[in-house]
N, CA, C and O atoms as a Tinker XYZ file with bonds, in Angstrom:
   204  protein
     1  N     32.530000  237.030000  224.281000    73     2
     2  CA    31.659000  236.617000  223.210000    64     1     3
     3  C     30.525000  237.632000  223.125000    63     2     4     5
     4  O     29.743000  237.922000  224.029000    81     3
     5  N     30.568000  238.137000  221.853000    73     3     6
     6  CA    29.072000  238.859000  221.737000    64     5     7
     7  C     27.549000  238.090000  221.599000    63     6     8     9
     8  O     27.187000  237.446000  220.615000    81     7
     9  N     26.951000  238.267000  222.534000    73     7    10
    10  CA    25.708000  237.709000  222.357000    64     9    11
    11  C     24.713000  238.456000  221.813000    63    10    12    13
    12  O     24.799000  239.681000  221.892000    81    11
    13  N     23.228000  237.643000  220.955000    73    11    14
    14  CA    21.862000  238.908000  221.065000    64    13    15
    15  C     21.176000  238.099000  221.774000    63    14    16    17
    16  O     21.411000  236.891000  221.807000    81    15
    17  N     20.048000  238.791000  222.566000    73    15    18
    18  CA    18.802000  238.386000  223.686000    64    17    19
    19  C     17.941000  239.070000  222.759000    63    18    20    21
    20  O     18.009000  240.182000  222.236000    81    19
    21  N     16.982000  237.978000  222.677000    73    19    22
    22  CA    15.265000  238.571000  222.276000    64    21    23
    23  C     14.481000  238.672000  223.317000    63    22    24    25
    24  O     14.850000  238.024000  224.297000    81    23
    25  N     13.195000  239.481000  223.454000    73    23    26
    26  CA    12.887000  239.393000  224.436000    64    25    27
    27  C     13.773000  240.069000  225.900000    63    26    28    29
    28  O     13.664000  239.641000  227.049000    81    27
    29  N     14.543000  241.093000  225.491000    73    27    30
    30  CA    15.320000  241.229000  226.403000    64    29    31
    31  C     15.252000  242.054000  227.997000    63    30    32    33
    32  O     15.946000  242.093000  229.013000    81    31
    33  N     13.855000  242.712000  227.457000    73    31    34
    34  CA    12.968000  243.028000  228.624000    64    33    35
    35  C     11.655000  242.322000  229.593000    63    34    36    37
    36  O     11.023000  242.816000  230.526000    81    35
    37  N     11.570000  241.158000  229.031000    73    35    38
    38  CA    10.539000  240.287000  229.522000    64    37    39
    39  C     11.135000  239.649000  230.771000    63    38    40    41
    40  O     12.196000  240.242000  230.965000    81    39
    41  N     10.931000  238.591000  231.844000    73    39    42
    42  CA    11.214000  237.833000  232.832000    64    41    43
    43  C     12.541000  237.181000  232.272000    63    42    44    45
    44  O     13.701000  237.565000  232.423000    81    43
    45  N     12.217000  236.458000  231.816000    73    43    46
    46  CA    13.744000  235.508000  231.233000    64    45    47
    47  C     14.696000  235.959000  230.361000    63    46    48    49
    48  O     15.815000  235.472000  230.202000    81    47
    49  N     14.004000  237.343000  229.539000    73    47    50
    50  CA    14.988000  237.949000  228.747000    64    49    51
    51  C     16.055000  238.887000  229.992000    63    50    52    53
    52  O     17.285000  238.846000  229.988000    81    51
    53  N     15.317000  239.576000  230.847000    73    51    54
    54  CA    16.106000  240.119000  231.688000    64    53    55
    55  C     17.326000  239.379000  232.752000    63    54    56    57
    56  O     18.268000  239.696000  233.478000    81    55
    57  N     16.758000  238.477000  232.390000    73    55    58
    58  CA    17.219000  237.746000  233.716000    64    57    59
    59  C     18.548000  237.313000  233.114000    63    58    60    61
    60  O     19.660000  237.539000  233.592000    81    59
    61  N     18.217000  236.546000  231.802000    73    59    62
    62  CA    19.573000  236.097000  230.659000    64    61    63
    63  C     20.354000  237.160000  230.636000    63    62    64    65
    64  O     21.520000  236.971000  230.985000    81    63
    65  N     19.923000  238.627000  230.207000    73    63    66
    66  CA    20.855000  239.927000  230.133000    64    65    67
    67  C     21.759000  239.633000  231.203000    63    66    68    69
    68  O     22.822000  239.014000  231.143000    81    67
    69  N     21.060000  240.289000  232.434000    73    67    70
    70  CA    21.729000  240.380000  233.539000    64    69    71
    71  C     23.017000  239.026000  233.831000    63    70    72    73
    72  O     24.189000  239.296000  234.097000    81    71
    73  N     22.594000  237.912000  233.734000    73    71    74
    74  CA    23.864000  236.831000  234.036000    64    73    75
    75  C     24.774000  236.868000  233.275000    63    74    76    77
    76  O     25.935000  236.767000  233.671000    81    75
    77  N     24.336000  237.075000  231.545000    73    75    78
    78  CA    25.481000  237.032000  231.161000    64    77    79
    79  C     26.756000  237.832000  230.733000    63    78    80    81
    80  O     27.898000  237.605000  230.332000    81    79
    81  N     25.476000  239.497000  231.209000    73    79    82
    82  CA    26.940000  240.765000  231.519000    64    81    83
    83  C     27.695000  240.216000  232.164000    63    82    84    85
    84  O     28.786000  239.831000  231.744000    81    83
    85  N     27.198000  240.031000  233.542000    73    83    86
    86  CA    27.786000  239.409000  234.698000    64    85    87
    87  C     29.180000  238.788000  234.318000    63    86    88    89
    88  O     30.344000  239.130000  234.529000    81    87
    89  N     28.557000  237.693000  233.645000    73    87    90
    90  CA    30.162000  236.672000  233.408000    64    89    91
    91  C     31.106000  236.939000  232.103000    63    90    92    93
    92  O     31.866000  236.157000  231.531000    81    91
    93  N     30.692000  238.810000  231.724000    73    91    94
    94  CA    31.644000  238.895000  230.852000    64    93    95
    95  C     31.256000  238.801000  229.416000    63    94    96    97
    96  O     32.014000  238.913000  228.452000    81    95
    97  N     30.606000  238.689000  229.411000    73    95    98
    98  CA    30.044000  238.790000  227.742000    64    97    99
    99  C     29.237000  239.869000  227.574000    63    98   100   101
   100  O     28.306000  240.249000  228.283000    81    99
   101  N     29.855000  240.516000  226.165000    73    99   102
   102  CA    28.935000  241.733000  225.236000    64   101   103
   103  C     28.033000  241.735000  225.053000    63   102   104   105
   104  O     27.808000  241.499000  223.866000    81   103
   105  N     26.790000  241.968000  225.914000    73   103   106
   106  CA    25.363000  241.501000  225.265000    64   105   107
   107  C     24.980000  242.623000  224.520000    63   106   108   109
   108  O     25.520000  243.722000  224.642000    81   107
   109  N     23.805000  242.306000  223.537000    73   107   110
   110  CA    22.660000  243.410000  223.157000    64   109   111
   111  C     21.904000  242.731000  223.137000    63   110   112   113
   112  O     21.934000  241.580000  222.703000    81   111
   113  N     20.676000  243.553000  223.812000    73   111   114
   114  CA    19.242000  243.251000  224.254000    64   113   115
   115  C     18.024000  243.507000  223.216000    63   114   116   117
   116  O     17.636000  244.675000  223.249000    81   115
   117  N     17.533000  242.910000  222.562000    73   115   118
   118  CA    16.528000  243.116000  221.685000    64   117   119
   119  C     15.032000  243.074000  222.317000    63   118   120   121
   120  O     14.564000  242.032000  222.778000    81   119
   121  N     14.413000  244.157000  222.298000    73   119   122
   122  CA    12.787000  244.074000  222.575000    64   121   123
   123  C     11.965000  245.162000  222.162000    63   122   124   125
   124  O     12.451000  246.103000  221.535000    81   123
   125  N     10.388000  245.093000  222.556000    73   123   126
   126  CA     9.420000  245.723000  221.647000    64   125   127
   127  C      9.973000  247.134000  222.325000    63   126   128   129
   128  O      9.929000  248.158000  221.643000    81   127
   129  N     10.556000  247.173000  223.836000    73   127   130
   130  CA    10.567000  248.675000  224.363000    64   129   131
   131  C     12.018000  248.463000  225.133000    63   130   132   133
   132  O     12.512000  247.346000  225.283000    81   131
   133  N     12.566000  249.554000  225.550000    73   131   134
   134  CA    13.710000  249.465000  225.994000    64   133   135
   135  C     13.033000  249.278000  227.942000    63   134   136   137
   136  O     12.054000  249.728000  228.538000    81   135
   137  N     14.005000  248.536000  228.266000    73   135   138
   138  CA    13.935000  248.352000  229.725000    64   137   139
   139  C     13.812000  249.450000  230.682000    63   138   140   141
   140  O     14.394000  250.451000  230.265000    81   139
   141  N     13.213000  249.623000  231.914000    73   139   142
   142  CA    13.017000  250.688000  232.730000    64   141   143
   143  C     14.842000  250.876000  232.974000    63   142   144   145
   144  O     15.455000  251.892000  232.646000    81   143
   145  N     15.285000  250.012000  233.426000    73   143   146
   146  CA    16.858000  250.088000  233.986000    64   145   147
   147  C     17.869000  249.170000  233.284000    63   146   148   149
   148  O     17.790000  247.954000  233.454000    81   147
   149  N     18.400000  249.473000  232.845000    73   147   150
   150  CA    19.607000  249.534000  231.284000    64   149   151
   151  C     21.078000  249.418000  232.358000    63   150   152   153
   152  O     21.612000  250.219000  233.126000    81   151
   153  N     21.404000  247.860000  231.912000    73   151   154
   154  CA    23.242000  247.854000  232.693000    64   153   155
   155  C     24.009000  248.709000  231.748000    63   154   156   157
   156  O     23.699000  249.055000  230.608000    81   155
   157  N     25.094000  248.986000  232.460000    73   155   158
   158  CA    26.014000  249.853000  231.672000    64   157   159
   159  C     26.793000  249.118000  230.976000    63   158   160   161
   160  O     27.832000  249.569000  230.494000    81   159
   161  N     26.401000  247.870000  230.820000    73   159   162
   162  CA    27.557000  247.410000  229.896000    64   161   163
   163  C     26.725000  246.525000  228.685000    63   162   164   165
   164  O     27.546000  245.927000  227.990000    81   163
   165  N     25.541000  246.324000  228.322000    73   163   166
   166  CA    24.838000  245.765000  227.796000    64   165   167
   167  C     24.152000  247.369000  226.905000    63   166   168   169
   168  O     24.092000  248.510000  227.361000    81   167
   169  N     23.770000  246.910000  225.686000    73   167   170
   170  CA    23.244000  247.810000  224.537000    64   169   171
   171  C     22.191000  247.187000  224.252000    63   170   172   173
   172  O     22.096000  246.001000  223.934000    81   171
   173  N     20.937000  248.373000  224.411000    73   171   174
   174  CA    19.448000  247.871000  223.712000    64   173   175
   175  C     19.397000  248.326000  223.025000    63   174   176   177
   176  O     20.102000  249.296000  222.747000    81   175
   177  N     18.420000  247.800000  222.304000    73   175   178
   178  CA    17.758000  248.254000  220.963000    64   177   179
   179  C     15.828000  247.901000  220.673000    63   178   180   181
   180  O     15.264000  246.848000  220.375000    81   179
   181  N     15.361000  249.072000  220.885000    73   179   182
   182  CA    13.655000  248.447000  220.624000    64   181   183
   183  C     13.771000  248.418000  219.422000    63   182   184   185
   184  O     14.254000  249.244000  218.647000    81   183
   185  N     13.154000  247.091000  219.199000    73   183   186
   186  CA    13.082000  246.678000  217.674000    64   185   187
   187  C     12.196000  245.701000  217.717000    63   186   188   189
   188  O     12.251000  244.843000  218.599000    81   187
   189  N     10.898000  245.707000  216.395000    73   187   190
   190  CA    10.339000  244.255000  216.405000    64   189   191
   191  C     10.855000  243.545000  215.157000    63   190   192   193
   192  O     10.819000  244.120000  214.069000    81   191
   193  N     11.508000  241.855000  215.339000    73   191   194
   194  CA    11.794000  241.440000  214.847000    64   193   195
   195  C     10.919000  240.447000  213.765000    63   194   196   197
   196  O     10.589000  239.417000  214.352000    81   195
   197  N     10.504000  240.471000  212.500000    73   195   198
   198  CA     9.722000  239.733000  212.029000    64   197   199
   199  C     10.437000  238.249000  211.816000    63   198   200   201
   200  O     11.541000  237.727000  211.974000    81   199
   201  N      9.029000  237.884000  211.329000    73   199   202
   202  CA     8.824000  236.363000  211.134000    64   201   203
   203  C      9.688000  235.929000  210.506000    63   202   204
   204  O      9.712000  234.728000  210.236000    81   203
C-alpha cells in the first residue's frame, strides 16, 4: 500500500515512516525539510502543505 506521512521528520512523523517501511509499505514522507537520515526505501519530499 502506498502511504503519505505529514510531518514526516518530526517525533511521530519519523517514527510512523520508519514502522511502516518496515512492514512493507511504499511510504513518502512529507515535511518543511528533508530528514538528516533518509531509509532507502521511503521518498521525501520538503514541501509545505497549505490550509
Amino acid at each position: 500500500m502506498k502511504l503519505v506521512v505529514t510531518g514526516a521528520a518530526g517525533g511521530a512523523g519519523s517514527w510512523a515512516v520508519d514502522h511502516l517501511a518496515t512492514d512493507g509499505h511504499e511510504v513518502v514522507g512529507v515535511d518543511l525539510e528533508r530528514p538528516p537520515r533518509e531509509p532507502a526505501t521511503v521518498t521525501f519530499l520538503a514541501a509545505d502543505l497549505p490550509e
